[in-house]
N, C-alpha and C positions, 0 to 999 in steps of 0.2 A: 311262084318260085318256091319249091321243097328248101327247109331248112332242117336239116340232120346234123344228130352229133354221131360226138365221135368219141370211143374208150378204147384203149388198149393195155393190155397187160407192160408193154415196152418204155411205159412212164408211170410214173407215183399216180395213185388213183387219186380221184376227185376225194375230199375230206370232207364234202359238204352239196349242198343241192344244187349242181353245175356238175356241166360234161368239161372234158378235158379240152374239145374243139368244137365247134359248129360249123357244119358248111354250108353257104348259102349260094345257088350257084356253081362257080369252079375258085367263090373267095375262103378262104380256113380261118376262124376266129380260134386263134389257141389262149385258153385260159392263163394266167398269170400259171408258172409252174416254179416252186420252189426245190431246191437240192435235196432232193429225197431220191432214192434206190428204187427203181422198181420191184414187184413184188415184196421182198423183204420189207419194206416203208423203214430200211433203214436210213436216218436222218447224217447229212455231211454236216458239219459244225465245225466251226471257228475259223477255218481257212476263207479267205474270199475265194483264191484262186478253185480250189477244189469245186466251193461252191456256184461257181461262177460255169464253170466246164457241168457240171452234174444238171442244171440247170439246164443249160444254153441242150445239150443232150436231149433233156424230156422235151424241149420243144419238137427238134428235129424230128424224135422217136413218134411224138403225136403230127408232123406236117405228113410223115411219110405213111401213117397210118391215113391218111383225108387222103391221100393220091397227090401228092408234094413230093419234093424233094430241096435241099437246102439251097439251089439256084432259084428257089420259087418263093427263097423268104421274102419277102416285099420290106416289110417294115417290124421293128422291134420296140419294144416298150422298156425299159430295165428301171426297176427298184432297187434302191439300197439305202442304208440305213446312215449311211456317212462319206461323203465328197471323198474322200482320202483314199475311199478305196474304188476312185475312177479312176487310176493310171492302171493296177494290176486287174480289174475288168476289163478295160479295153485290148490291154494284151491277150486276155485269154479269149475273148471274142474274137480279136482279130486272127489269133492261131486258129482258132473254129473254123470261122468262115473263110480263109486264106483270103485268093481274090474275089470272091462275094461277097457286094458292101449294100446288105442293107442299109435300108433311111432309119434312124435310132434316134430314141430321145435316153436320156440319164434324168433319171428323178429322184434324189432326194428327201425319205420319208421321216417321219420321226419313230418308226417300226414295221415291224414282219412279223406273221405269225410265227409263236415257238421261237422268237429271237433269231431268225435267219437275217444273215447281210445281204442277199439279195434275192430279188422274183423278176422275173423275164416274162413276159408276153408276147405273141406276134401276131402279123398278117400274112397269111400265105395265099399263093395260089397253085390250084389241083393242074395234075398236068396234061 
């Protein structure tokens, strides 16, 4: 089995020695991606909501770059830096995904690079 990543201009670049995805297969390992702008690497700060949508985005923008689409997100990872801000996450997820429910864990760190409130991960699959 070939494993390939995967970069695109359409999300915040990698910051560090990792691809934004890898595909193994027709499965999409998308990197942890934090509320960063693409190209500009301008940074969202302080809103969860904001950061939660900019986020939840750079995944999409990298599922759809592997040969995905957001009916193909399988499973989600979410970081954040404090429980409080699980009710206004989950709303913006849930406007995200309307009726597509991926499987989701909520984790609870004691930090994120650069003081972000939240990092998003997924599983996808190529279509």
């Amino acid at each position: 089995m070939n494993i390939t990543s995967v970069n695109t201009y359409d999300a915040a670049l990698p910051g560090g020695h990792y691809s934004q995805a890898t595909v193994a297969g027709n499965v999409i390992f998308v990197s942890g991606q934090l509320p960063v702008k693409p190209l500009a690497g301008e940074t969202v700060k302080d809103d969860i909501s904001e950061q939660t949508y900019q986020a939840l985005t750079n995944v999409l923008n990298i599922v759809k770059a592997a040969g995905g689409d957001i009916t193909t997100i399988a499973r989600t990872t979410i970081y954040t830096v404090d429980v409080k801000h699980w009710e206004e996450i989950n709303r913006v997820y849930a406007s995200f995904f309307g009726p597509v429910k991926p499987a989701r864990s909520i984790i609870t760190v004691a930090g994120l690079h650069h003081g972000f409130l939240v990092e998003i991960e997924a599983v996808a699959f190529t279509i």
